[in-house]
C-alpha positions in Angstrom: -4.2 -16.3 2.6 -6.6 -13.4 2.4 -5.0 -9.7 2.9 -7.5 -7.0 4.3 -6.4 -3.3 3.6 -7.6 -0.3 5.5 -7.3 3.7 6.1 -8.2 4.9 3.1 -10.6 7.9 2.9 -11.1 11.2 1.8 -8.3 13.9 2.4 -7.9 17.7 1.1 -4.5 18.1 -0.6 -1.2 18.0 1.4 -2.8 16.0 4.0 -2.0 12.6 5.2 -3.6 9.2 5.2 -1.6 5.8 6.9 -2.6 2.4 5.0 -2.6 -0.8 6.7 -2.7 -4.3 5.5 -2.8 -7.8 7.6 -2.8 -11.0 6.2 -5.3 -13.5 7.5 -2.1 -15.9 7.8 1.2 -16.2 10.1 2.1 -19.6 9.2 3.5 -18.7 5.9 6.1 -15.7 5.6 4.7 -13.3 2.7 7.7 -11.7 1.4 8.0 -8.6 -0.1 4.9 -7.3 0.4 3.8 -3.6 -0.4 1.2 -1.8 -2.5 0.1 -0.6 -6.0 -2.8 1.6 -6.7 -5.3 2.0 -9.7 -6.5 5.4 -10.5 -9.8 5.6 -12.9 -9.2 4.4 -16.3 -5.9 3.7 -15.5 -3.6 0.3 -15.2 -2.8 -1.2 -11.9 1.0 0.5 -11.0 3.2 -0.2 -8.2 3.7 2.1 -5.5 5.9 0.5 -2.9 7.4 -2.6 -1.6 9.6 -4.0 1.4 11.0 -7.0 1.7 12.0 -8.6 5.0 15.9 -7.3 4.7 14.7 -4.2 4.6 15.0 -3.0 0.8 12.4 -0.7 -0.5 11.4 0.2 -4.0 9.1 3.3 -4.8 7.0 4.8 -7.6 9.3 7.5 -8.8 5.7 9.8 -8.3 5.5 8.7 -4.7 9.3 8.8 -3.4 9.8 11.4 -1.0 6.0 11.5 0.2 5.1 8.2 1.0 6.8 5.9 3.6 6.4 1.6 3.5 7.0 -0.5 7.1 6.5 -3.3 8.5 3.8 -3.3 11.1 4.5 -4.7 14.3 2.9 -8.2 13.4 4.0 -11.0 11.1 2.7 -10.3 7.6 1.8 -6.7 8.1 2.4 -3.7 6.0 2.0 -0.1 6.5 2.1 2.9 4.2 2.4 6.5 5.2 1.2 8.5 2.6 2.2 12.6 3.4 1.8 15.5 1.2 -1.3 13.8 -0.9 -2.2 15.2 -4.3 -4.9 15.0 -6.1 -3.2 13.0 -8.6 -3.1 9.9 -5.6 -6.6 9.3 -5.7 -7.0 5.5 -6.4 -8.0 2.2 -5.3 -4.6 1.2 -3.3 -4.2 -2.6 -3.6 -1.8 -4.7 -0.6 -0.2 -7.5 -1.5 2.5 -10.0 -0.3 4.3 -13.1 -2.4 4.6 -16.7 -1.5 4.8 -18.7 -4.7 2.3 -16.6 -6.0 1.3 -13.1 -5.4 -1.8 -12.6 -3.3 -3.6 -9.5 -3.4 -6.0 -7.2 -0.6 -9.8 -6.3 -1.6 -8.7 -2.8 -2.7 -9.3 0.8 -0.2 -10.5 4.2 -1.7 -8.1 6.9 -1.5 -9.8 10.1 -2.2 -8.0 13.4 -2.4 -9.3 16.6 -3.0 -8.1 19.6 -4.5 
């Protein structure tokens, strides 16, 4: 199963951004799926997930800003990222489970201050 990520970009502060992420599979059900970032010279973190009953979990930095969904296709997953800080900028990573954990190619998130 391969995941492709897009939206990312370059945004001024406060701005928005919306991440997308479709896996190359339907067959299989990739549950939860959901995103973590890596910021220069830092460690991989989680930002959000979403399983298919709904439950979501969040980066205690992101809650309140950023929104996870399910797209409107089977093994989809969106994130709405409002109020961007500069402190967001990172490599955001998709990924969705099935016995293991497979992972997106990685899009730029860029804000500026």
């Amino acid at each position: 199963v391969q995941l492709q990520a897009s939206g990312g970009g370059l945004v001024q502060a406060g701005g928005s951004l919306r991440l997308s992420c479709a896996a190359s599979s339907a067959t299989l059900s990739l549950n939860p799926m959901g995103w973590y970032r890596q910021a220069p010279g830092k460690q991989r973190e989680m930002v959000a997930t979403l399983d298919t009953g709904g439950s979501t979990n969040y980066a205690e930095s992101v809650r309140g800003r950023f929104t996870i969904s399910r797209g409107n296709a089977k093994n989809t997953v969106d994130l709405q990222m409002n109020s961007l800080k500069a402190e967001d900028t990172a490599v955001y990573y998709c990924y969705g489970w099935f016995y293991s954990q497979y992972w997106g190619q990685g899009t730029l998130v860029t804000v500026s201050s």
